[in-house]
Phi, psi and omega in degrees: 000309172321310178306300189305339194274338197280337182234026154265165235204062175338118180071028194264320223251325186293063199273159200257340185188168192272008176275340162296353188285302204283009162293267196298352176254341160264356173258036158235005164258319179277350159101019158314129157316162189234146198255201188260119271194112204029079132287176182244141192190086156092021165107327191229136178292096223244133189304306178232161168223130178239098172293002194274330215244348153077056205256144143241102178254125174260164159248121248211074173274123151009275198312344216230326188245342154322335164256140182344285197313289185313309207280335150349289202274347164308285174340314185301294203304325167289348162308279181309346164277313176314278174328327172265028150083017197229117177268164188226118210232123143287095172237134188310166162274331188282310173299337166309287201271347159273335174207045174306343154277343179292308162327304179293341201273316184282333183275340102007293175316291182312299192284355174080354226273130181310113185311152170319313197266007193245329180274000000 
């Protein structure tokens, strides 16, 4: 236990669901930095952040964004980050898992972070 705690990350770890797991593995296997994991920002709790890099990345299951109510408050909340100086990038579960290199590659571009084919 002493170990795991001694190479925890505060606020790295706390993921709400596994499509957020499923987020986080490939962008800690290409070696991105890692971000802050539900942080809180401006009122609203955001799945991931590199607040240094002024990045908002969400994850998006069907089930849970699909209705009226959700898809508002998607809108809202990306406005009002935008407006604070924040890009704000939406990726499906269906793009995870059918095209999880695309992802890291896009979150790389965002983050200035050197490309796959450059390392």
């Amino acid at each position: 236990m002493r170990r795991l705690l001694a190479i925890h990350a505060a606020g790295s770890t706390r993921t709400a669901s596994d499509l957020e797991e499923r987020f986080l593995s490939p962008c800690r296997a290409a070696g991105l930095p890692p971000p802050e994991v539900n942080a809180r920002l401006k009122g609203f709790e955001l799945d991931f952040l590199w607040r240094g890099a002024g990045l908002v990345a969400e994850t998006d299951g069907y089930a849970a964004h699909r209705g009226r109510r959700a898809f508002e408050s998607d809108r809202r909340r990306d406005v009002e980050l935008r407006a604070a100086g924040y890009t704000v990038v939406r990726f499906t579960d269906r793009q995870l898992v059918k095209s999880g290199d695309w992802v890291v590659e896009r979150l790389r571009s965002f983050l200035g972070a050197p490309s796959s084919d450059s390392r």
